[in-house]
Structure formats: C-alpha cells, structure tokens
HTML snippet that shows the backbone in 3Dmol.js (N, CA, C, O; Angstrom):
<script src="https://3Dmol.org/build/3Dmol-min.js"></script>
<div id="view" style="width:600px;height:400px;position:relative"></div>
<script>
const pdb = `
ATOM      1  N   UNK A   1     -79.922 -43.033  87.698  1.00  0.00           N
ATOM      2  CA  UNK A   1     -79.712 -43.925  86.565  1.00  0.00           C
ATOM      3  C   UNK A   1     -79.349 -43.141  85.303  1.00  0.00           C
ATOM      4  O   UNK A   1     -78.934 -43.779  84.335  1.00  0.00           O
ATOM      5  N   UNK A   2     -79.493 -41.562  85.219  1.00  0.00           N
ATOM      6  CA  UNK A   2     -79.030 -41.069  84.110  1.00  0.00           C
ATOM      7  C   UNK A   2     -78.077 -41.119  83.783  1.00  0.00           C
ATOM      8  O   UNK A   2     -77.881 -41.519  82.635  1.00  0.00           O
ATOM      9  N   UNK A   3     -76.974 -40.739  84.620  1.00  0.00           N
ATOM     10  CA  UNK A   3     -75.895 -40.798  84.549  1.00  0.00           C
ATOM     11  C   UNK A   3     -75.314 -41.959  83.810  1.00  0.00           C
ATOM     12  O   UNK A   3     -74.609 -41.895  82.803  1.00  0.00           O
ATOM     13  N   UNK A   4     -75.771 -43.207  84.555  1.00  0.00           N
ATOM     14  CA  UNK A   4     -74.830 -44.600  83.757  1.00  0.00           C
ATOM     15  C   UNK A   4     -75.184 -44.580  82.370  1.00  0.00           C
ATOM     16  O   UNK A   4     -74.281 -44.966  81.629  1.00  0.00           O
ATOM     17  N   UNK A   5     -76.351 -44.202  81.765  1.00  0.00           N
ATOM     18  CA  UNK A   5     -77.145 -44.469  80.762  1.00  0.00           C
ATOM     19  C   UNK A   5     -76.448 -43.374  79.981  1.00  0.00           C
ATOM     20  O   UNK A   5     -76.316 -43.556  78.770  1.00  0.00           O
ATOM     21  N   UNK A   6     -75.913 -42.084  80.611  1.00  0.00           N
ATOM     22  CA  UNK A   6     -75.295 -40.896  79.647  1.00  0.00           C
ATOM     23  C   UNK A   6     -74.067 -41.983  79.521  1.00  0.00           C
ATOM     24  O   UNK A   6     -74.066 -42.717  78.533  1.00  0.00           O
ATOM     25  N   UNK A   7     -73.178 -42.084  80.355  1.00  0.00           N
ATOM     26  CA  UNK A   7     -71.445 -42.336  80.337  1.00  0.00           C
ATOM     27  C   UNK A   7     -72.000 -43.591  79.337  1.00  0.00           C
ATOM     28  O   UNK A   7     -71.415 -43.378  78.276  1.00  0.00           O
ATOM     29  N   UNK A   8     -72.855 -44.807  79.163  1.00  0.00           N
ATOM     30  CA  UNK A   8     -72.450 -45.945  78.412  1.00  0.00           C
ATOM     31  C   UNK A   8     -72.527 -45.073  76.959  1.00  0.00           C
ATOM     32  O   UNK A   8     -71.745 -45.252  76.026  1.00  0.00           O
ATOM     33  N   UNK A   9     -73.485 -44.224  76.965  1.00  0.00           N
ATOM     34  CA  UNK A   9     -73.646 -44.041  75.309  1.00  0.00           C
ATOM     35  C   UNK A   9     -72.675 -43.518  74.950  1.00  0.00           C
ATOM     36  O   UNK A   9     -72.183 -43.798  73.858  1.00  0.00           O
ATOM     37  N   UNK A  10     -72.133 -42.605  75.784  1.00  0.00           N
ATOM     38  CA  UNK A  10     -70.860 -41.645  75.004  1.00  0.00           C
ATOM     39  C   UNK A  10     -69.679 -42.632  75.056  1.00  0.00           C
ATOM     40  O   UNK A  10     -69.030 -42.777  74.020  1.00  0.00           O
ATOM     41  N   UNK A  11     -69.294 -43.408  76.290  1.00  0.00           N
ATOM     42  CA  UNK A  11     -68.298 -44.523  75.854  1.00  0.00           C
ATOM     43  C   UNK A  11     -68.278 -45.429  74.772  1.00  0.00           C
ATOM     44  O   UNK A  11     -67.232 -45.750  74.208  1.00  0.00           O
ATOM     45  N   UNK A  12     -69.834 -46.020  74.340  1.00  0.00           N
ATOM     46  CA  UNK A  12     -69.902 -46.408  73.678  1.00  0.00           C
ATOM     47  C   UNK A  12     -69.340 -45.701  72.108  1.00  0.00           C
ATOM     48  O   UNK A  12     -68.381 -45.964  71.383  1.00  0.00           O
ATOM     49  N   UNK A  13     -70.342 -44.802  72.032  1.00  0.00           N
ATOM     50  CA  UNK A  13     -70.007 -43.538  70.367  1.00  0.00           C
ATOM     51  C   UNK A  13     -68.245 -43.563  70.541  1.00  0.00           C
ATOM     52  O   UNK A  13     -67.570 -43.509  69.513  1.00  0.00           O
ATOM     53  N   UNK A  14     -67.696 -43.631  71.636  1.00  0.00           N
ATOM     54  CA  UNK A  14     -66.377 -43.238  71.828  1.00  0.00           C
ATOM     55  C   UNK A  14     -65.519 -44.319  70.785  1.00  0.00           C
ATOM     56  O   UNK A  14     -64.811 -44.055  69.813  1.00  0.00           O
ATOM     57  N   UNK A  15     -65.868 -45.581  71.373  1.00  0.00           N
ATOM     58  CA  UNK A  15     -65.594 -47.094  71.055  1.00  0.00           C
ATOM     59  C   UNK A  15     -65.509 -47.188  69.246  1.00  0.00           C
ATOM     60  O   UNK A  15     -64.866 -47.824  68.411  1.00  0.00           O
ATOM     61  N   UNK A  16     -66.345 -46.367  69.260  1.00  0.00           N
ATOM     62  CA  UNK A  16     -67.060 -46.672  67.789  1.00  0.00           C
ATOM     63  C   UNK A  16     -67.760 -48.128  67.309  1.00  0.00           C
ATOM     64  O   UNK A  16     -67.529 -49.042  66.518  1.00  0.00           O
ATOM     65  N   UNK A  17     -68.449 -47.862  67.993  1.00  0.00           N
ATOM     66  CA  UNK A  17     -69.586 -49.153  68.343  1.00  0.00           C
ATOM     67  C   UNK A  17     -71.228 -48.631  68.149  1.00  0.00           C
ATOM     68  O   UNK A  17     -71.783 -47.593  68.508  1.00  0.00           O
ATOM     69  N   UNK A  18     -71.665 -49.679  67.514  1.00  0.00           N
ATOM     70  CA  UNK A  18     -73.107 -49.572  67.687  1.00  0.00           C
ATOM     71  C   UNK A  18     -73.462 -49.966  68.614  1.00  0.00           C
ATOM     72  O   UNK A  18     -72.729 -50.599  69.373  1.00  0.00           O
ATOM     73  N   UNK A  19     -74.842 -49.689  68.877  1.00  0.00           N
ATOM     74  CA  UNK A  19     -76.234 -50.731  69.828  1.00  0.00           C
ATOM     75  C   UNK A  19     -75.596 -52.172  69.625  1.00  0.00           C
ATOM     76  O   UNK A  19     -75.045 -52.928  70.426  1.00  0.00           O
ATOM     77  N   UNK A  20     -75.920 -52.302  67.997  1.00  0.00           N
ATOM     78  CA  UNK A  20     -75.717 -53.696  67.836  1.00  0.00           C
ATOM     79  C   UNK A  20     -74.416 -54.825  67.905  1.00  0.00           C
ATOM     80  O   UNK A  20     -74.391 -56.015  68.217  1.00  0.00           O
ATOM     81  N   UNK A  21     -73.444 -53.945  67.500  1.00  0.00           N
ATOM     82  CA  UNK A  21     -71.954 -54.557  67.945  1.00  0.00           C
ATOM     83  C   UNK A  21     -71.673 -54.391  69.269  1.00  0.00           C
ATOM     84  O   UNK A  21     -70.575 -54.877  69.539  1.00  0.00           O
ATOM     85  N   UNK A  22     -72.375 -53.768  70.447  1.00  0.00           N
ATOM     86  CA  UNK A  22     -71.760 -54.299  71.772  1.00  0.00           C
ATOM     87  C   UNK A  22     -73.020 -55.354  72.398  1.00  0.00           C
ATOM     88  O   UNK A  22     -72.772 -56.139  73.314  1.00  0.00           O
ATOM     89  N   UNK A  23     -74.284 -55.256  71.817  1.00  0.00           N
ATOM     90  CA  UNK A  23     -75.139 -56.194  71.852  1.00  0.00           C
ATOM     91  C   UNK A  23     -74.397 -57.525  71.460  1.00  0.00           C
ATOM     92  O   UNK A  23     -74.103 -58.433  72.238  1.00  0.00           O
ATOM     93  N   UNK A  24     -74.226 -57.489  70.526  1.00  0.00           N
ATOM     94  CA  UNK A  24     -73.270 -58.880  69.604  1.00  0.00           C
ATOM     95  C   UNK A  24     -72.400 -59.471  70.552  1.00  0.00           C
ATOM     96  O   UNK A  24     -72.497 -60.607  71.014  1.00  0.00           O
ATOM     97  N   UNK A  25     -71.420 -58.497  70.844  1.00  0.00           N
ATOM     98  CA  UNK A  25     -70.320 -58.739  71.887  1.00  0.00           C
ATOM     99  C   UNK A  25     -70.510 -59.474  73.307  1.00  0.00           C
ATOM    100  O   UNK A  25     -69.919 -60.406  73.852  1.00  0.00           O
ATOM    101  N   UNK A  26     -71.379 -58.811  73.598  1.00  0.00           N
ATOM    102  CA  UNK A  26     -72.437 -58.869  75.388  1.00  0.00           C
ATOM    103  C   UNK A  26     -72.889 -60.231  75.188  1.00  0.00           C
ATOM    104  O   UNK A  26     -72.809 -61.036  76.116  1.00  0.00           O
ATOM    105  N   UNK A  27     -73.396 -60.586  73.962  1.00  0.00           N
ATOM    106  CA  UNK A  27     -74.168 -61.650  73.782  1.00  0.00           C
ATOM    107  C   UNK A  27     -75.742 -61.334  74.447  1.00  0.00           C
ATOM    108  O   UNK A  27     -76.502 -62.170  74.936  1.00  0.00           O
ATOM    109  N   UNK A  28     -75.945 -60.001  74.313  1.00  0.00           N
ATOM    110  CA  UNK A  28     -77.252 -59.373  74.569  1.00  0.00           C
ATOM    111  C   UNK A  28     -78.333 -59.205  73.159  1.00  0.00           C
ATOM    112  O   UNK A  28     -77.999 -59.232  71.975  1.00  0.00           O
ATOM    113  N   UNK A  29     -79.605 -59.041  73.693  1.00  0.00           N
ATOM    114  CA  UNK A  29     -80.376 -58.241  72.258  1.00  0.00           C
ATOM    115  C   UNK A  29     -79.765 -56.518  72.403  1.00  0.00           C
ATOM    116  O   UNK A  29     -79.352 -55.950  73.414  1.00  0.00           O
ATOM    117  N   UNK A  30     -79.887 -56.037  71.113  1.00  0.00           N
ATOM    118  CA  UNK A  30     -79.804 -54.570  70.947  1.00  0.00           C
ATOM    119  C   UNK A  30     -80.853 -54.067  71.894  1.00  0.00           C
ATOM    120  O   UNK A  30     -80.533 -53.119  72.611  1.00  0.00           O
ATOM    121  N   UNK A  31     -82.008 -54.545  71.994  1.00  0.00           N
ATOM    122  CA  UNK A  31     -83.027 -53.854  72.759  1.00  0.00           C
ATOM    123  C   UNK A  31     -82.698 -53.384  74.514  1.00  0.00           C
ATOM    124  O   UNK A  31     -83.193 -52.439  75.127  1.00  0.00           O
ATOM    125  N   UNK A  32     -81.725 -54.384  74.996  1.00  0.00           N
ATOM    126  CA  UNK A  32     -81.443 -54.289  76.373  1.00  0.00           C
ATOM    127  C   UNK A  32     -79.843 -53.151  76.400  1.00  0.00           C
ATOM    128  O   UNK A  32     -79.534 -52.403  77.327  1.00  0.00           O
ATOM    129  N   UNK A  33     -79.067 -53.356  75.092  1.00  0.00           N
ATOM    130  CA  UNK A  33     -78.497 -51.860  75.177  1.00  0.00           C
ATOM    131  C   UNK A  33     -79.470 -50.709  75.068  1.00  0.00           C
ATOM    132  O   UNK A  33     -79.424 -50.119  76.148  1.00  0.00           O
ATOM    133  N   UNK A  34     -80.132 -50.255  74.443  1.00  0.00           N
ATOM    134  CA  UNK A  34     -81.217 -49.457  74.253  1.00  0.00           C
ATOM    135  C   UNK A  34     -81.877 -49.221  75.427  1.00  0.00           C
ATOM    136  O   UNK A  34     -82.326 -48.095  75.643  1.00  0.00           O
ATOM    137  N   UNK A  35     -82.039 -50.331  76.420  1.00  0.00           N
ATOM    138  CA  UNK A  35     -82.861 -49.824  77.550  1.00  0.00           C
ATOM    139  C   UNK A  35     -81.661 -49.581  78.441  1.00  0.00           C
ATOM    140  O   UNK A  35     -82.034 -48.675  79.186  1.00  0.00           O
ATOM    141  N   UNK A  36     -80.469 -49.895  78.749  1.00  0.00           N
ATOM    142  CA  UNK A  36     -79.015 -49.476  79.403  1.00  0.00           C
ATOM    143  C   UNK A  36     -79.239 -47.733  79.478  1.00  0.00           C
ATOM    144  O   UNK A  36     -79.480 -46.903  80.355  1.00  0.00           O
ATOM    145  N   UNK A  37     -78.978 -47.745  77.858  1.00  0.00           N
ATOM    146  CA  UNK A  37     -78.725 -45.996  77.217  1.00  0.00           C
ATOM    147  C   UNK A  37     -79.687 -45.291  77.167  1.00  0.00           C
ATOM    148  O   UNK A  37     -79.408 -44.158  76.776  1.00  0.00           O
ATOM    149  N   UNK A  38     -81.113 -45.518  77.477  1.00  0.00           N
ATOM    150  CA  UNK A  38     -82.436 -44.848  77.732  1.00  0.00           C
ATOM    151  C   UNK A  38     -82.648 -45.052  79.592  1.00  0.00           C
ATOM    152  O   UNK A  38     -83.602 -44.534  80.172  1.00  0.00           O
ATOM    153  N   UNK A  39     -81.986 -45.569  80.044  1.00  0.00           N
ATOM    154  CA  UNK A  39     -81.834 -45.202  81.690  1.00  0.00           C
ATOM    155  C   UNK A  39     -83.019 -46.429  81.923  1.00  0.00           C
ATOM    156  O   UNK A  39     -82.616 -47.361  82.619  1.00  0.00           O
ATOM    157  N   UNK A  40     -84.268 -46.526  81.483  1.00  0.00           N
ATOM    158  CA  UNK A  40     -85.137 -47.832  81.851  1.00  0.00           C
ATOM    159  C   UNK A  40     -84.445 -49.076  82.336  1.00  0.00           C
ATOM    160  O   UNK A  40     -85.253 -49.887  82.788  1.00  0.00           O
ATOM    161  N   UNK A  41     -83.543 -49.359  82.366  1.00  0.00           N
ATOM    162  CA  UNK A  41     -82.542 -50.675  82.983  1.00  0.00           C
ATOM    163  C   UNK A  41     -81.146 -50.158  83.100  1.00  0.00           C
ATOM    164  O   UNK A  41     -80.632 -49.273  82.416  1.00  0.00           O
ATOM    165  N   UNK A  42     -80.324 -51.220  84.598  1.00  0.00           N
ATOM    166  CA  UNK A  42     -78.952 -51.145  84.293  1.00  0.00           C
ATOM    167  C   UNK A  42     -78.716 -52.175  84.248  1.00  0.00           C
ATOM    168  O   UNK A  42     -79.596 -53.019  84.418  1.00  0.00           O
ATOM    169  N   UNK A  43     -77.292 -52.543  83.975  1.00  0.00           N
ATOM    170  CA  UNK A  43     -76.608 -54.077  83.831  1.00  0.00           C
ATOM    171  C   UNK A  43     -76.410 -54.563  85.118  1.00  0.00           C
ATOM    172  O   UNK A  43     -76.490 -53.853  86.120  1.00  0.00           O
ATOM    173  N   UNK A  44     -76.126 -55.876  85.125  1.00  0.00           N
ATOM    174  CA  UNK A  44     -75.823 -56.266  86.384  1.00  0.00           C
ATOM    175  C   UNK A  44     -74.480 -55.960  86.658  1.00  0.00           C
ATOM    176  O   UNK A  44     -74.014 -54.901  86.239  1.00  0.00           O
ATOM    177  N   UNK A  45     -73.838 -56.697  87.264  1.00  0.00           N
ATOM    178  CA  UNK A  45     -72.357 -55.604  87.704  1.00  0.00           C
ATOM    179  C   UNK A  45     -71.445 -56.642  87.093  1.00  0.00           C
ATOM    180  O   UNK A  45     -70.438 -56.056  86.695  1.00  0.00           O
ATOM    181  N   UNK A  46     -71.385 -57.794  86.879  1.00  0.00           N
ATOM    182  CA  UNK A  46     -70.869 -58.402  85.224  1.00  0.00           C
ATOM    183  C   UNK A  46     -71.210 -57.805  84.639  1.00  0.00           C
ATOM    184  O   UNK A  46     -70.450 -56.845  84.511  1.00  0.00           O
ATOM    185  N   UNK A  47     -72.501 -57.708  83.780  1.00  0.00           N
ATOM    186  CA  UNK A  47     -71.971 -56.556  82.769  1.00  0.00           C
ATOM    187  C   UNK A  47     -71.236 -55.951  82.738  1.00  0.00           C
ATOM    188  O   UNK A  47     -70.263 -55.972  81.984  1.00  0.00           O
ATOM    189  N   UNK A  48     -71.604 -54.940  83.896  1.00  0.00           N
ATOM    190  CA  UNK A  48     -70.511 -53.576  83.247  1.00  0.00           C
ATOM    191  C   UNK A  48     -69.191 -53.741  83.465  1.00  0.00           C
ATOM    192  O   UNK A  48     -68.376 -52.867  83.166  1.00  0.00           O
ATOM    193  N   UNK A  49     -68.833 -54.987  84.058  1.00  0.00           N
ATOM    194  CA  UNK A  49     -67.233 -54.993  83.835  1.00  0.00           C
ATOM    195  C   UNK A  49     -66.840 -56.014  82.391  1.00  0.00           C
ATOM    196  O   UNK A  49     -65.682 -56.431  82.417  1.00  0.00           O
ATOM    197  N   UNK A  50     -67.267 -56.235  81.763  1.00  0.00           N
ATOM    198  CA  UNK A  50     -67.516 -56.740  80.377  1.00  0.00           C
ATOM    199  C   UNK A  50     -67.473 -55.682  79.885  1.00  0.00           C
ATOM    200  O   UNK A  50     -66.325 -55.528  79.467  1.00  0.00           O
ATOM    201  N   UNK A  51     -68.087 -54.807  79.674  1.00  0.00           N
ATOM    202  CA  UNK A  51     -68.867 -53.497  79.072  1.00  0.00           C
ATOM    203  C   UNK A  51     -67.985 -52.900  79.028  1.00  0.00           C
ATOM    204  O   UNK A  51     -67.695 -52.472  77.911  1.00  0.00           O
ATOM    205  N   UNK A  52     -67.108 -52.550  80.152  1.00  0.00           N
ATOM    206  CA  UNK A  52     -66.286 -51.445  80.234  1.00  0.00           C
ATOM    207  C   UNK A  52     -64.789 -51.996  79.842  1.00  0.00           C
ATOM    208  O   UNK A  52     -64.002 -51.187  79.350  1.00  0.00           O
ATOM    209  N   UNK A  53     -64.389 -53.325  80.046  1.00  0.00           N
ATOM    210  CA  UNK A  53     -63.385 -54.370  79.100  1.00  0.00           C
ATOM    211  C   UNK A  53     -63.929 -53.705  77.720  1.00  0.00           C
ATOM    212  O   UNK A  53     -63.146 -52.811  77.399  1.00  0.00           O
ATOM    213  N   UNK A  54     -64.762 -53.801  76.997  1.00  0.00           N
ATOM    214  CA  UNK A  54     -65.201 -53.977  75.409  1.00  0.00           C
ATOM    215  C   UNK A  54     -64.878 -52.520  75.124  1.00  0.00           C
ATOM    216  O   UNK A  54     -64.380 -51.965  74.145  1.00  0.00           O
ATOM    217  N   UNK A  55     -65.237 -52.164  76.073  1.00  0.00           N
ATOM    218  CA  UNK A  55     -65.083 -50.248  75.549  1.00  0.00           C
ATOM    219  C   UNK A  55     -63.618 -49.793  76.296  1.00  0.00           C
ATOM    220  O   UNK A  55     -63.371 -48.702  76.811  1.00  0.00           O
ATOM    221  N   UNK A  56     -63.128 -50.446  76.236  1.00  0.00           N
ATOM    222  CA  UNK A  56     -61.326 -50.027  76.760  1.00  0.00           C
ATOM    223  C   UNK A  56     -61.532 -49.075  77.685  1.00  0.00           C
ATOM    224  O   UNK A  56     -60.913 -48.033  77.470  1.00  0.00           O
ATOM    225  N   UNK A  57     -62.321 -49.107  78.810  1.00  0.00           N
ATOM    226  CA  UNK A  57     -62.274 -48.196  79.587  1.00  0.00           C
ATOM    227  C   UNK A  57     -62.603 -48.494  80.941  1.00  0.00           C
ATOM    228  O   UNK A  57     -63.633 -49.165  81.007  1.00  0.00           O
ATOM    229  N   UNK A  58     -61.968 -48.170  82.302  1.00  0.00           N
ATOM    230  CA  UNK A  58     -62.308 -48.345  83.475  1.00  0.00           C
ATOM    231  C   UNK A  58     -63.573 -48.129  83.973  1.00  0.00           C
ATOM    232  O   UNK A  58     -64.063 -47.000  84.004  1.00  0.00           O
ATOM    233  N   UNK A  59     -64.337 -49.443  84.498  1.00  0.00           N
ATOM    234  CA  UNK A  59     -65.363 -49.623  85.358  1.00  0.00           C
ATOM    235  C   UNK A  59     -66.056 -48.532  85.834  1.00  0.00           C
ATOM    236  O   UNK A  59     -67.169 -48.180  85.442  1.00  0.00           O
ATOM    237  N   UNK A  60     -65.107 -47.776  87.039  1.00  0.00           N
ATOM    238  CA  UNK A  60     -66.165 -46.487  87.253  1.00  0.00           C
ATOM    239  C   UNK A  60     -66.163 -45.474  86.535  1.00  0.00           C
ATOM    240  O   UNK A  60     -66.917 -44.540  86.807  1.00  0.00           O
ATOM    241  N   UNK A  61     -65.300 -45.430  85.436  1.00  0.00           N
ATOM    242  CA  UNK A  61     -65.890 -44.168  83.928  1.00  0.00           C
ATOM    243  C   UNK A  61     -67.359 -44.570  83.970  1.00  0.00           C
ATOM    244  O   UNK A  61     -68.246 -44.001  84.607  1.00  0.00           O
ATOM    245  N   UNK A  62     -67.492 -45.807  83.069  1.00  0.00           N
ATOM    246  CA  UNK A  62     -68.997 -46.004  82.752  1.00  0.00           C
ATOM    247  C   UNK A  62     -69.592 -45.865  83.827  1.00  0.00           C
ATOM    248  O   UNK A  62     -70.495 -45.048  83.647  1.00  0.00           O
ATOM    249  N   UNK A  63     -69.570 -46.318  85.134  1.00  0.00           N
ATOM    250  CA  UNK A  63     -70.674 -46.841  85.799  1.00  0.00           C
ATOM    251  C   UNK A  63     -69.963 -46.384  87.030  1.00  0.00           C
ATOM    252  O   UNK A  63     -69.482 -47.241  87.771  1.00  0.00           O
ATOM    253  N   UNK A  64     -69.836 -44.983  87.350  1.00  0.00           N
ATOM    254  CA  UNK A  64     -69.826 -44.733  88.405  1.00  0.00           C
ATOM    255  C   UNK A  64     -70.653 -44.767  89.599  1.00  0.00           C
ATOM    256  O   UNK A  64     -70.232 -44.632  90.747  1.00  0.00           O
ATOM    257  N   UNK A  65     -71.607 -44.916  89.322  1.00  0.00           N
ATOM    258  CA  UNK A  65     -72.733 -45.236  90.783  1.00  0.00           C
ATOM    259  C   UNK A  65     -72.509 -47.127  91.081  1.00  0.00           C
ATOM    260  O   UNK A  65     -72.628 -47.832  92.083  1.00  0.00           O
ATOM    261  N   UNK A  66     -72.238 -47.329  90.018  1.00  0.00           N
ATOM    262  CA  UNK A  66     -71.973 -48.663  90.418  1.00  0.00           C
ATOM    263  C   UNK A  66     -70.475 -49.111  91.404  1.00  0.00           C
ATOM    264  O   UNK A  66     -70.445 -49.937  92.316  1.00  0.00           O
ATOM    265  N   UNK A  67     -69.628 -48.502  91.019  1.00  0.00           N
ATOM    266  CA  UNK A  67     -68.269 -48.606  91.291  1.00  0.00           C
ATOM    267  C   UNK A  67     -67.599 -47.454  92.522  1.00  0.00           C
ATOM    268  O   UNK A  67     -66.411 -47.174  92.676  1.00  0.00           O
ATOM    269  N   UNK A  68     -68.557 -47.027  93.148  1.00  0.00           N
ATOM    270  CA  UNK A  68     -67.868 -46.290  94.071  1.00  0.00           C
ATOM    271  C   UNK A  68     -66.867 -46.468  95.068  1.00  0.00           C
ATOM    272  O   UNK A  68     -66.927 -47.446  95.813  1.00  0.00           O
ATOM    273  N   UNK A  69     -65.619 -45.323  95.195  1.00  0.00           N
ATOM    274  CA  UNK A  69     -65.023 -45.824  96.183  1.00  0.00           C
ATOM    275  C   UNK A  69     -63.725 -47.110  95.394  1.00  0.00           C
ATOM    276  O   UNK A  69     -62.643 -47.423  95.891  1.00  0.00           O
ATOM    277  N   UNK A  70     -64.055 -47.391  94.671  1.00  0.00           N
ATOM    278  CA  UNK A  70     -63.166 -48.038  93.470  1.00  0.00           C
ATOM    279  C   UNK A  70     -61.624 -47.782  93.085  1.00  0.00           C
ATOM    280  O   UNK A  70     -61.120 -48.372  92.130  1.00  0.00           O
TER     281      UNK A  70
END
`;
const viewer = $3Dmol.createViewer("view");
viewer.addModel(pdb, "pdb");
viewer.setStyle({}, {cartoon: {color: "spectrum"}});
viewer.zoomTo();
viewer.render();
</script>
C-alpha cells in the first residue's frame, strides 16, 4: 500500500492540488485523501480512475498495484 499512497501524493503535488481541492473534486472529506496518502486506506477502483482523470494522468502511474497488466 506504500507505493499507491507515495505515487497519489506526488501526482497529486504534481497537479498542483491540495488534500482539499481533490477532496472537493472526489466529492470526498480531506480526511479520506489523507488516509489514501498516509497508506491507512485505498480507493476503490472508481476512485482511482477519477483520481487519475483529475490528475491528468494514467491509471497505473497512480495506482499501479491496482492496474496491473493494464
């Protein structure tokens, strides 16, 4: 789970996005990005293809354990 939790934050910082503007976006609380980017939770697999739409970037960048074989 580190991994997804490293790639969202740096995609995210990439984005130039806060916690709270992809929270906003997600239609999430900030707290459940926070637990994404602290590895304690992942998204469901909507999410991260939302997630990775919002952050202009392909699915298995962020979330390669999710997307294998992709």
């Amino acid at each position: 789970m580190l991994k997804v939790s490293h790639n969202l934050k740096l995609h995210r910082i990439k984005a130039g996005l806060t916690q709270l503007e992809l929270a906003r976006r997600l239609g999430v609380r900030e707290r459940v990005i926070t637990f994404w980017e602290t590895g304690r939770s992942e998204p469901h697999i909507e999410q991260a293809v939302d997630i990775a739409r919002i952050l202009q970037a392909e699915p298995k960048e962020v979330f390669p354990n999710m997307f294998v074989g992709c």
